[in-house]
C-alpha positions as CSV (number, residue, x, y, z in Angstrom):
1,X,-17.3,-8.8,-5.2
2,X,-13.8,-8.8,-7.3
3,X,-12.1,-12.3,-6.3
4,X,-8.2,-11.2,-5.1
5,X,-6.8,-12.6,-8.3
6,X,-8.6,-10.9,-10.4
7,X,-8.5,-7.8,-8.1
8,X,-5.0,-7.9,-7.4
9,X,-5.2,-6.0,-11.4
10,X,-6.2,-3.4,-9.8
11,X,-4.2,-3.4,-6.2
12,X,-2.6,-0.6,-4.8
13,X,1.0,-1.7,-6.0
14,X,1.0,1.2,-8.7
15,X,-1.1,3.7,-7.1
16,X,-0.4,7.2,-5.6
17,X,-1.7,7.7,-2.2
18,X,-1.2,10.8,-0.6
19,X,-2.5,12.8,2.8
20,X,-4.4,15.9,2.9
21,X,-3.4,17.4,6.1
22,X,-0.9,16.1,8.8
23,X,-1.9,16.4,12.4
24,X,0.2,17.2,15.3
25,X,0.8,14.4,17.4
26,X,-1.5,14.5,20.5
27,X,-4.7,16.0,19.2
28,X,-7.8,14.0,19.9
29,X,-9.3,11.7,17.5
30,X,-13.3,11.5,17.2
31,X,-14.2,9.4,14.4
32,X,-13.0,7.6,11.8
33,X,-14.7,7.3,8.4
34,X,-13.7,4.7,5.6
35,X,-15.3,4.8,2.2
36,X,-15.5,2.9,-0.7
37,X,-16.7,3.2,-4.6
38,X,-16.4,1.7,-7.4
39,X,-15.0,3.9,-10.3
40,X,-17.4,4.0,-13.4
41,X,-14.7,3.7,-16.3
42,X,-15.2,2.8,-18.8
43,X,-18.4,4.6,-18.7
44,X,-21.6,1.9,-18.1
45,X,-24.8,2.3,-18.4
46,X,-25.6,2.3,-14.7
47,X,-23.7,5.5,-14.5
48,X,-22.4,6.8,-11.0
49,X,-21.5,3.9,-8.9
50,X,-22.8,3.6,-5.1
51,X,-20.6,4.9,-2.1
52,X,-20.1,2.9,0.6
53,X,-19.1,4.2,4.3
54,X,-18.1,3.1,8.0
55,X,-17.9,5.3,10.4
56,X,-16.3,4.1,13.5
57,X,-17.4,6.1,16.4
58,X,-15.3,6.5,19.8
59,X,-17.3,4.5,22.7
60,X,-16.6,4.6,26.4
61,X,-13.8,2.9,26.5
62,X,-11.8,5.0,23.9
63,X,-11.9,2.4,20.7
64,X,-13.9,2.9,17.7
65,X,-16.8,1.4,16.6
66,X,-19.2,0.7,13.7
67,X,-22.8,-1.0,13.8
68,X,-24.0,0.4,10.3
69,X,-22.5,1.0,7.1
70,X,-24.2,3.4,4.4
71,X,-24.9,2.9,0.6
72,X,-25.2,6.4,-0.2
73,X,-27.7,7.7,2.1
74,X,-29.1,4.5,3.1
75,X,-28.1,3.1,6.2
76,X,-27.6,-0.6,6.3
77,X,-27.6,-2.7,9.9
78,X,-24.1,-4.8,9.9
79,X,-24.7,-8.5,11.4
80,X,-21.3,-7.9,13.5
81,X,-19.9,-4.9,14.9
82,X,-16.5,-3.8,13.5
83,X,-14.2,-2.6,16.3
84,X,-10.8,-0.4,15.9
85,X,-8.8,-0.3,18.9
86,X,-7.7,2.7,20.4
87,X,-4.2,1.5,20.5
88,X,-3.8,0.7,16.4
89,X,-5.2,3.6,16.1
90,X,-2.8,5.8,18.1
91,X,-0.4,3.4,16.4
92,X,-0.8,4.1,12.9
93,X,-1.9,7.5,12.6
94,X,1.7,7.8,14.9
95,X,3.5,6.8,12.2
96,X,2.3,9.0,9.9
97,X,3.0,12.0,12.3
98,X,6.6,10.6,12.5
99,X,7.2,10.4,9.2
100,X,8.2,6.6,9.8
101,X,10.0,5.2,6.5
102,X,11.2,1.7,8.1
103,X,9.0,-1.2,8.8
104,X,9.2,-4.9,9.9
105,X,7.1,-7.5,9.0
106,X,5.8,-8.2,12.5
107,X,5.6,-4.3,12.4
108,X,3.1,-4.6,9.5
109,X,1.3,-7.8,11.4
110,X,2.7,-10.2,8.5
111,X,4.8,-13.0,9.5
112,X,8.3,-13.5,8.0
113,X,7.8,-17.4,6.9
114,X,4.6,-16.5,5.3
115,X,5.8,-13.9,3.3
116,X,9.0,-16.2,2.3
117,X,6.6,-18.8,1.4
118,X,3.9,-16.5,-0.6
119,X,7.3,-15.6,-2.9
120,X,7.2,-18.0,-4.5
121,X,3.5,-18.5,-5.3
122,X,3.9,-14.2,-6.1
123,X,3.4,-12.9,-9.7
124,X,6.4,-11.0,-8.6
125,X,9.4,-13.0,-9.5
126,X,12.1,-12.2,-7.0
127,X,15.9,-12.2,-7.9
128,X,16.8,-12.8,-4.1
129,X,15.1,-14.6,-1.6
130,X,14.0,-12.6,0.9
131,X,16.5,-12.2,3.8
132,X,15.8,-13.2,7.3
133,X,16.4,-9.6,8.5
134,X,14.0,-8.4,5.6
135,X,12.9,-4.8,7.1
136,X,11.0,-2.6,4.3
137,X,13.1,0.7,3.6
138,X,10.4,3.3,2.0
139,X,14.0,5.5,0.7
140,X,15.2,2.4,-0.8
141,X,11.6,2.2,-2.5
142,X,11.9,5.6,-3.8
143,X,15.4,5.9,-5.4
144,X,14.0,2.6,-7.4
145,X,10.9,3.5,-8.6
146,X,12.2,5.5,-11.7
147,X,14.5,2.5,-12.5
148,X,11.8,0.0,-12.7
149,X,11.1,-1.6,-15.9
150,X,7.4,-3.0,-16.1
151,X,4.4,-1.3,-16.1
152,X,0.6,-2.4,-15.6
153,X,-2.1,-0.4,-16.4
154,X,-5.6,-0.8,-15.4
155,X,-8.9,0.1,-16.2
156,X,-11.4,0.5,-13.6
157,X,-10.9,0.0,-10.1
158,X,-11.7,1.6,-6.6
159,X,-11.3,4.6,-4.5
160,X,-11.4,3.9,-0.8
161,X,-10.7,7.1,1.4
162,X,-9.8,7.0,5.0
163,X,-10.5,10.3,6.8
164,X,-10.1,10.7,10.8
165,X,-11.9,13.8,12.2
166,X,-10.5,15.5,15.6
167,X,-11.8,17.1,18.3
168,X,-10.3,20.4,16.8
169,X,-8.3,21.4,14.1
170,X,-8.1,19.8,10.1
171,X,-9.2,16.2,9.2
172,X,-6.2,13.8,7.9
173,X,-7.6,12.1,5.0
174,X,-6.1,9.5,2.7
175,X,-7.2,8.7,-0.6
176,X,-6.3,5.3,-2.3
177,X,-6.8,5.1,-6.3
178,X,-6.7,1.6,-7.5
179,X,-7.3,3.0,-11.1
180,X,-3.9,4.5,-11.8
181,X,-1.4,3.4,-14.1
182,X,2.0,2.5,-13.0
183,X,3.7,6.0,-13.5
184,X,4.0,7.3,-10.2
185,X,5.4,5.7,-7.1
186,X,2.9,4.9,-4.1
187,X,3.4,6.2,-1.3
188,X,3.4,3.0,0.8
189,X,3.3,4.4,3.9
190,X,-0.1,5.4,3.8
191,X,-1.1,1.9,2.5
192,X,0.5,0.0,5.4
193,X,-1.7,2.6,7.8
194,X,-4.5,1.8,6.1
195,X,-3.8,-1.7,6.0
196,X,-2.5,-2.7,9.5
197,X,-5.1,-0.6,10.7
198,X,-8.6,-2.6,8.9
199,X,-7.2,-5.5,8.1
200,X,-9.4,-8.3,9.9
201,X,-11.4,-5.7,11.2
202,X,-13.5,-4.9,8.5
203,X,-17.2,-6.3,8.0
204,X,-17.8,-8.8,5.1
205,X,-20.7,-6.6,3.5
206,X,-18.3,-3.9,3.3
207,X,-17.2,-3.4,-0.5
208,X,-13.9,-4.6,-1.4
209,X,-12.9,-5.1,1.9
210,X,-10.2,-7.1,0.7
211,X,-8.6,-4.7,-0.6
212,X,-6.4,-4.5,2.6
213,X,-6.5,-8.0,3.2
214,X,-3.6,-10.0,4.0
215,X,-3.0,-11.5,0.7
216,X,-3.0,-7.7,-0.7
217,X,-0.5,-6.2,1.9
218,X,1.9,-9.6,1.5
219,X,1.5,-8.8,-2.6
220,X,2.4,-5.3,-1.5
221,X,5.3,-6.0,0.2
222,X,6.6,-8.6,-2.7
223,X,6.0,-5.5,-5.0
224,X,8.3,-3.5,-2.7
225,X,11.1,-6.2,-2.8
226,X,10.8,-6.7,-6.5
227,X,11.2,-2.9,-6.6
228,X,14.2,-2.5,-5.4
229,X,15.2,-5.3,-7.2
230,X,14.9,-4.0,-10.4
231,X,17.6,-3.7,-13.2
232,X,18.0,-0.3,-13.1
233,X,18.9,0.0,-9.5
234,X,21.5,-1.9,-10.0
235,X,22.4,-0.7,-13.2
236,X,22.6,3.0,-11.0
237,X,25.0,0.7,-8.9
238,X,26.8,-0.4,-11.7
239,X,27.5,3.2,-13.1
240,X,28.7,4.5,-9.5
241,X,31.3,2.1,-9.3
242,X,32.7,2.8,-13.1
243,X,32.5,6.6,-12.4
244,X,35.5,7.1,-15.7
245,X,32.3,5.6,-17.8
246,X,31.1,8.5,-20.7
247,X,27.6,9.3,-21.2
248,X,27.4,7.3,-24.6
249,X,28.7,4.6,-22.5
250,X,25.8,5.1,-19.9
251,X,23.7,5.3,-22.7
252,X,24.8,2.1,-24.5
253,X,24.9,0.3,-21.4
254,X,28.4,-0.7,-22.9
255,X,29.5,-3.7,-20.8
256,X,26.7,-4.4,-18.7
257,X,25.3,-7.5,-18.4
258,X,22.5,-7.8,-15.4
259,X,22.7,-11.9,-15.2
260,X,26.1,-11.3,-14.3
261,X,25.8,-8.0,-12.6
262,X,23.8,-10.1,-10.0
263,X,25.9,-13.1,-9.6
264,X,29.2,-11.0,-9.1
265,X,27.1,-9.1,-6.5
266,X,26.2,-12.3,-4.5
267,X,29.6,-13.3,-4.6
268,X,31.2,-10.3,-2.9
269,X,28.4,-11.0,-0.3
């Protein structure tokens, strides 16, 4: 298994995520499947990598539940059962019904200090610290996304796919790519279901199941903040306050200076 250093390469940070079909809010969940596999690229010689599934099964009491796990069609005993509560589950897949686009830390289950504190250990250099109201604005993250500056790109990676059947109508399913290059925003909503959801709840023989760990979604979060951090969003900011400014001089960037930009901009705070 991929150590979260090294697998942090290949996190979520810079991947699409998107949702096949939207339920109504109400309908009646069955199961829940989660799947994993490892994407064979560049090419290897052990061709098609394995996929791995958990399906969590409603019991009597309304929560869902997993005792095996499957390598393709091989079913595999787990040493502990994994358990989804009925609750986070009505929680999450609430949101996405909603269309929620604000989120907390303790909204997310990631404590304020803890995120202050990983900052600074984060390969995401942040400008500001964060602010003790910090609330994570998915608008603010995508107005910035087309302003941002650094790219990774990645080869390899993971697909993990969540898919919750009902007791009628479509399946929601979403798909993470961890392969993707930076050039599309994520859609971070769907990773903070996914993660709030499995995180701590996910069996240790389960492939990558640190992929929604807490040191990914607190990497996630840093990635949102440095986001809207970027140059060019404030650069936008910059422009609608000078609206006399010409295009050349848009172009030119003709006297911008972000150092500055940023210290003028604390200063009238």
């Amino acid at each position: 298994m991929m150590q979260p250093k090294s697998f942090l390469k290949f996190i979520v940070l810079t991947l699409p995520l998107f949702a096949t079909a939207v339920p109504s809010w109400g309908q009646v969940v069955k199961k829940i499947i989660l799947t994993s596999q490892m994407v064979d690229e560049p090419p290897t010689k052990e061709g098609r990598r394995p996929l791995y599934a958990l399906e969590f099964k409603k019991d009597e009491n309304g929560d869902f539940v997993a005792s095996t796990m499957h390598k393709d069609k091989k079913e595999i005993a787990l040493r502990e059962t994994a358990m989804l509560t009925k609750d986070s589950v009505a929680r999450v897949l609430q949101w996405k019904t909603a269309g929620k686009n604000l989120f907390t830390p303790d909204e997310l289950g990631l404590d304020y200090n803890t995120l202050k504190t990983a900052a600074k250990a984060s390969r995401y250099d942040l400008n500001f610290e964060l602010p003790r109201d910090f609330v994570i604005r998915i608008d603010s993250f995508n107005f910035c996304f087309p302003y941002k500056t650094t790219y990774t790109i990645s080869i390899g990676g993971i697909t993990l796919a969540m898919q919750v059947l009902y007791e009628s109508g479509p399946p929601l399913e979403l798909i993470l790519n961890s392969y993707d290059t930076d050039t599309n925003k994520s859609n971070l909503i769907n990773y903070f279901i996914c993660s709030t959801l499995f995180r701590n709840h996910l069996p240790s023989e389960f492939p990558h199941n640190n992929f929604l760990s807490e040191y990914e979604s607190i990497e996630m979060v840093l990635y949102y903040q440095k986001t809207i951090e970027c140059e060019g969003f404030y650069y936008k900011e910059f422009i609608d306050q000078h609206p006399t400014m010409t295009a050349k001089e848009k172009r030119m960037k003709a006297n911008w200076d972000f150092g500055v930009y940023l210290k003028q901009r604390k200063r009238k705070k």
